[in-house]
N, C-alpha and C positions, 0 to 999 in steps of 0.2 A: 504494500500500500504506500503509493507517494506521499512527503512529506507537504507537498505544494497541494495546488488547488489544481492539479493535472490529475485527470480520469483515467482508471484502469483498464485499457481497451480489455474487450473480450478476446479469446482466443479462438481463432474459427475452427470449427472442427471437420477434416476433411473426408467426404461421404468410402463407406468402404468401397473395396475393389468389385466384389462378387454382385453387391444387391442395389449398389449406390446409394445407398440409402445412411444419412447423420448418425440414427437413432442405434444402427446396428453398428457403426462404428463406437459411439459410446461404451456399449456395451462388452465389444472387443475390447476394448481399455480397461474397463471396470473389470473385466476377467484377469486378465493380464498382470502375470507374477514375477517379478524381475527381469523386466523388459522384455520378454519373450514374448512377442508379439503374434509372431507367425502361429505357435503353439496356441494361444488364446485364440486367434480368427479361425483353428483348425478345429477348437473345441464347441464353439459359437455355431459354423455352420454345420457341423457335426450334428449338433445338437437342435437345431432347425430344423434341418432336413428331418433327422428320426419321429421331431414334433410336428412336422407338417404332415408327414404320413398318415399318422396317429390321428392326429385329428381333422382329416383330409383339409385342408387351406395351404395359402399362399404362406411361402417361410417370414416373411416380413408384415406381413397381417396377425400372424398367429403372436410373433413377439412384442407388437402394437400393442395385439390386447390382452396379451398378459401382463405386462408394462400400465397400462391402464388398469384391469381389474385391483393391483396392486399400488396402487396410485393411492395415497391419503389425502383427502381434502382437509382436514384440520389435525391440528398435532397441540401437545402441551407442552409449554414452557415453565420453567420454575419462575417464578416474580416474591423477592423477598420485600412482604411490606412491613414496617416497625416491627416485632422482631419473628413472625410467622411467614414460612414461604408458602406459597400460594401456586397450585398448579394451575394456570390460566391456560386456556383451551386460544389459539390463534391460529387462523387461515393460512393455510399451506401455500407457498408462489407452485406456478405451474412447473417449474426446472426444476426446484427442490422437489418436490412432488415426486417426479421422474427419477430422479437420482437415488432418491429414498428407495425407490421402486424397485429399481435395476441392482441398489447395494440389495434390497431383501431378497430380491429375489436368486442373487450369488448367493450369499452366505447360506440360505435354505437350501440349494443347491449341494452346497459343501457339506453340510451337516448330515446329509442323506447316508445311508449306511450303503457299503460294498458298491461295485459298480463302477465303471471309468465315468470320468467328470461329464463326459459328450453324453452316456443314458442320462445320470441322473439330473445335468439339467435340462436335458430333455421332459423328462418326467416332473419336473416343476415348472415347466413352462406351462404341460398339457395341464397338470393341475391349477395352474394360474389361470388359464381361462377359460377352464370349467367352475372355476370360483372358487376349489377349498387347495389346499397348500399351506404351508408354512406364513410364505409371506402373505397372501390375503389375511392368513389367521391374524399375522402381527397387525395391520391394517386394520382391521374389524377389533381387535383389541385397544388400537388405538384410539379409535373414533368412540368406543364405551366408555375409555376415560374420558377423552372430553364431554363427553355428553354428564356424565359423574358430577365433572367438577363445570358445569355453564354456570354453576350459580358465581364465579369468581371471575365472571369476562369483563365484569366492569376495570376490574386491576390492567386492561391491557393497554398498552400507551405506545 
């Protein structure tokens, strides 16, 4: 972050090779373990293709809307007021949203037992957009706590 009053350009992100598509190069990244890039877009599409089969769609549709199923519109912040913190429920940006999405839906990926990385996120991608998995679960748990604590939304500023 500049010390001046100069803005931090964004970083463009350039679409991948196979599907051209932003959303599936993020994802290649967000996979992606000690720069091993090539290894990360082999497990990605790997993992596409098995999920598209499965749930006969286009490989870039199906990660769409798993990506979306797992998408939180609202999340909780801690807010300390005088000396009690307060989980206040605030609206998610659409990028955070996605990021959130695509980390759940890795790491649920990873957790999964046995299996090379390309089934098992496979198998959470199809459970992502059939609606139950891991990450929707985190999601839907998310959205119960705020819903818990709305009565503390006035604290949001």
């Amino acid at each position: 972050m500049p010390r001046r009053a100069k803005r931090v350009k964004k970083r463009v992100i350039v679409p991948d090779a196979k599907y051209g598509s932003v959303d599936v190069a993020k994802f290649v990244n967000k996979i992606m373990l000690c720069g091993k890039k090539s290894t990360a877009s082999r497990i990605v599409y790997g993992a596409m293709d098995i999920a598209a089969q499965q749930v006969e769609s286009e490989p870039v549709e199906l990660l769409a809307k798993a990506v979306e199923s797992a998408t939180p519109l609202i999340r909780v912040k801690p807010r300390r007021v005088g000396g009690a913190t307060y989980q206040v429920p605030m609206e998610v940006d659409k990028k955070i949203g996605r990021a959130l999405a695509m980390r759940w839906l890795i790491v649920a990926a990873r957790a999964r037992a046995g299996k090379s990385m390309e089934e098992k996120l496979a198998a959470e991608l199809v459970a992502a957009v059939q609606g139950r998995g891991s990450a929707v679960r985190r999601r839907e748990e998310i959205h119960r706590m705020a819903d818990a604590n709305k009565a503390f939304v006035h604290y949001r500023w």
